[in-house]
N, C-alpha and C positions, 0 to 999 in steps of 0.2 A: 819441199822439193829439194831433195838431195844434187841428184843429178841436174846439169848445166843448163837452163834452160836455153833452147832456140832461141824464144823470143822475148822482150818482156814489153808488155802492154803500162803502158803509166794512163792512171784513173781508171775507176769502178765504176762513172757512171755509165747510162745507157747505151754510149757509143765506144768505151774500154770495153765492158761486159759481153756486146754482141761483137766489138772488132776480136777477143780474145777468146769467144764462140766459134767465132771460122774457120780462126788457127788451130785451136785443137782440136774440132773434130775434122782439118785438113789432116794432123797429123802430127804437128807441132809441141814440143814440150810449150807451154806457157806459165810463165808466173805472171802475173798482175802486182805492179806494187802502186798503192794508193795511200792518199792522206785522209783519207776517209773512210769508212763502210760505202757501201751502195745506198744502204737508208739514210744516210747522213751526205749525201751528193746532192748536187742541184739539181740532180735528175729528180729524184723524188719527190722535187717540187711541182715536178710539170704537170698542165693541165690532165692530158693530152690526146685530141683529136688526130688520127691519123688521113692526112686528106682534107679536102680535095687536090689533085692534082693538077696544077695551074700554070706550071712551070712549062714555057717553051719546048718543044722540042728538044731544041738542041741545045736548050742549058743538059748540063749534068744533073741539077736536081731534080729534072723532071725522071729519068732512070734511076735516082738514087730511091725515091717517093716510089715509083712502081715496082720495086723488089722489095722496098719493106712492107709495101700493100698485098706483095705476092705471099710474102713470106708470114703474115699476122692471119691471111687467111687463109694460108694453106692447112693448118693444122690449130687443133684447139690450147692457148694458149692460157694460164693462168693472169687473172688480170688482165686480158682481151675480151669486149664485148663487141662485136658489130652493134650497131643502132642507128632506129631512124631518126632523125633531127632536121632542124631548119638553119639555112645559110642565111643571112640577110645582109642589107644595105640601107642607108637610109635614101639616099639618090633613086629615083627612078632609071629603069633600064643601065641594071650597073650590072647584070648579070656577066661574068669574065668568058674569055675565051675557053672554051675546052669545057667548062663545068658542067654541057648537057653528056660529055662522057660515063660522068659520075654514077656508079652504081645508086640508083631508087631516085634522079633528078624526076623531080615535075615541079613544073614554075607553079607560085601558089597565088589562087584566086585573090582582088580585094578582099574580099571579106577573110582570108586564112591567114594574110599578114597582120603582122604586132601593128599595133599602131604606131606609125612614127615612124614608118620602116615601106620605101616606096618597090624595092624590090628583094623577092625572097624565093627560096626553092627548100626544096625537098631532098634530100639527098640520105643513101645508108653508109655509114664509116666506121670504121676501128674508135673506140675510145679505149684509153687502155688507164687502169689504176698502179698509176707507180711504183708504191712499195709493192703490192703484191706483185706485180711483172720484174721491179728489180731482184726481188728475191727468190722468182722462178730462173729469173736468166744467172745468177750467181751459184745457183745450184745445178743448173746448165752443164755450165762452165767447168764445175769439180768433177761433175760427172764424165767430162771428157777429155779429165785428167788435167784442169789447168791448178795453176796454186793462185792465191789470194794472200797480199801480206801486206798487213798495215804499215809501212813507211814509205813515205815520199821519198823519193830523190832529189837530190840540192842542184843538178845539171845535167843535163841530157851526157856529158863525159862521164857523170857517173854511173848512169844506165847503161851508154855503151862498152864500160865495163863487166856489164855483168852479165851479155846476152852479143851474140854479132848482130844479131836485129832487134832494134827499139820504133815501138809504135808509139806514139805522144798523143796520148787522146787526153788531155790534161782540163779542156776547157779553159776556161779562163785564167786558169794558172799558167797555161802556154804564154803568156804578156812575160811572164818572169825566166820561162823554161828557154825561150826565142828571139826575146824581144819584139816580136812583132808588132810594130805600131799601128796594125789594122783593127787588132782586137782591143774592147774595150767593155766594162761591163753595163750591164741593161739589168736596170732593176724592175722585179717583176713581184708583185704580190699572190699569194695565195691563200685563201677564204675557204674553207671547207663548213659547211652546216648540214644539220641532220636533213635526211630529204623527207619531204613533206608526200612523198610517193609521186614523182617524176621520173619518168621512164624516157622521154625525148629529149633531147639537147640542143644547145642553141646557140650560135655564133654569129657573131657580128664583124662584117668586114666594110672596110680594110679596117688593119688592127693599126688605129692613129695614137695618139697617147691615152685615151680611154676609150672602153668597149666594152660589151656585155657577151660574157659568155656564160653557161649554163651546162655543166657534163656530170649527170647523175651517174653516182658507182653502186647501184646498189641502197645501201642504208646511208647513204654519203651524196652530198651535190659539192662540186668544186667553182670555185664561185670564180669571175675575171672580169674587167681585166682592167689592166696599166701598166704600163712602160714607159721608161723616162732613162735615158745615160745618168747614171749615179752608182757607187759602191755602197751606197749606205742600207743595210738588210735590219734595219728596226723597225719593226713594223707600227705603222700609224693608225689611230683608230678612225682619225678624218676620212683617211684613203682608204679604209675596210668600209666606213659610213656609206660613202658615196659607189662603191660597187655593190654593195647587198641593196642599194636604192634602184639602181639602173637595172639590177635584175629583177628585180621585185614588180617594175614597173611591166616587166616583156612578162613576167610569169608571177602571179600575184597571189600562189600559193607559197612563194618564198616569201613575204612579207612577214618577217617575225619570227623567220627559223631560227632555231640555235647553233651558234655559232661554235663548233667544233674545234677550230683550227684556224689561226693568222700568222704566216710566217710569210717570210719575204726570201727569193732568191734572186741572183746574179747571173743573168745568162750571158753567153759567151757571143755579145754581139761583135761580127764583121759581114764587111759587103758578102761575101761567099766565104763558105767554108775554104778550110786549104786541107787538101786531100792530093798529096805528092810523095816523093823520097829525095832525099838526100845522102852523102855521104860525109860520115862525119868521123877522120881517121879511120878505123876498120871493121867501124860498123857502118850499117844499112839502119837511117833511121826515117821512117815514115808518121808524117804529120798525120791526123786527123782529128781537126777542132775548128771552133768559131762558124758551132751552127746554129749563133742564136736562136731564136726561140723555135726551130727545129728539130732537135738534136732528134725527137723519137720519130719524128715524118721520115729524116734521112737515115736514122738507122744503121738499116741491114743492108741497102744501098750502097753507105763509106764501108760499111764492115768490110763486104764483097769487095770493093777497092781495093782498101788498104792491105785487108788479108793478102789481095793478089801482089802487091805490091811490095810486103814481105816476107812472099815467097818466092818471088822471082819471076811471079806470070804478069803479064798483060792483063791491066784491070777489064774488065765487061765494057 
């Protein structure tokens, strides 16, 4: 990109790529500068089920969750599947509020529930496969004129050098970009094995520091879960042991798949996202980060924000 860009988005993952989607095909010159590819973000790591939508009314993420569920089904997406799967709980009558809104809900008989699992439903949802959805949305992005350029910035001063508006979709690098003492990192593992021909998915709530989740892509099952506040992304084969066991245990044709893939990511844990502007000398710089393990539920939800918000409108 020769000419000046409008705006420049800082990070490529999910919530850069789709914030820097809005703006250019609003109209906006965009460059994107990142310390990573998209494939090599934390994004790439994520499971990710899109849904259900659980959130209160009148939090914001409950609007944020319904436009990126509008927006994944409105049109066919690469790396977007709907499918049907089971919610579950170990507690009897743990069913949440809202969840009989859920496209394809029916509560599931004793006899349909895992064992060990006193309350479950039926629900159809977006799962989306990472790389491929990030590097639909990156292709996106070119196509609607934005630029893509591998270098970080050392300070939001120096981004506001180089655009009147900066959007900080940094993740967890915002701890360094902000100082924000809210955000903090959450280490998450990821498990990928051949699929054993699983077509339904499976999820286990609430997501306490272990859990079992289950989301077939295809030739691929993405294995979950655990979550603990720690930086550390080495991945352990104890903590890969002990989740290929708890799914194996709900779906007992993973017992003995091959193991594809163990990497561990850093999600950008805080109590809520921060999704606002500020001015910082004579640019216009707008936050969007610290959606731990969210980031692709909230989406196209912050995009719509943020976008609105560096360009001068009143977000939705």
């Amino acid at each position: 990109m020769t000419v000046r860009p409008d705006v420049v988005v800082l990070g490529s993952g999910v919530i850069g790529l789709s914030t820097g989607i809005r703006l250019a095909e609003g109209g906006a010159r965009v460059l994107v500068r990142t310390a990573a590819p998209p494939a090599r973000t934390t994004s790439a790591l994520a499971s990710a089920m899109v849904g259900p939508n659980l959130s209160p009314p009148d939090d914001p993420q409950h609007a944020w969750t319904d436009e990126t569920l509008r927006v994944l089904r409105a049109e066919p997406m690469p790396g977007v599947a709907v499918r049907d799967g089971t919610l579950a709980a170990r507690p009897a009558g743990a069913t949440p509020p809202f969840a009989e809104r859920t496209p394809g809900f029916r509560p599931l008989a004793d006899d349909e529930r895992p064992a060990g699992f006193g309350t479950a439903f039926a629900v159809r949802l977006p799962l989306v496969d990472m790389p491929v959805y990030l590097a639909y949305l990156l292709g996106r992005l070119r196509e609607a004129g934005g630029a893509v350029r591998e270098e970080p910035v050392g300070s939001l001063d120096e981004a506001a050098a180089l655009a009147p508006v900066v959007v900080n979709c940094t993740g967890l690098a915002a701890r360094a970009l902000t100082g924000d003492p809210d955000l903090h990192p959450v280490r998450g593992p990821r498990i990928v094995v051949r699929n054993p021909g699983l077509d339904r998915f499976f999820m286990e709530a609430p997501m306490a520091p272990t859990w079992a989740s289950i989301f077939p892509h295809g030739d691929h099952v993405v294995l979950g879960g655990a979550q603990r506040r720690s930086d550390d992304t080495t991945p352990d084969p104890a903590e890969a042991a002990d989740i290929l066991a708890r799914c194996a245990a709900i779906e007992p044709a993973l017992a003995g798949a091959e193991v594809l893939e163990h990497t561990v990511g850093l999600r950008p844990g805080r109590a809520a996202p921060r999704v606002e502007a500020e001015r910082r000398g004579g640019a216009l710089v707008v936050h969007n980060y610290g959606h731990a393990g969210n980031g692709v539920m909230l989406s196209w939800g912050c995009a719509r924000d943020a976008a609105a918000l560096a360009l001068g409108a009143p977000p939705a």
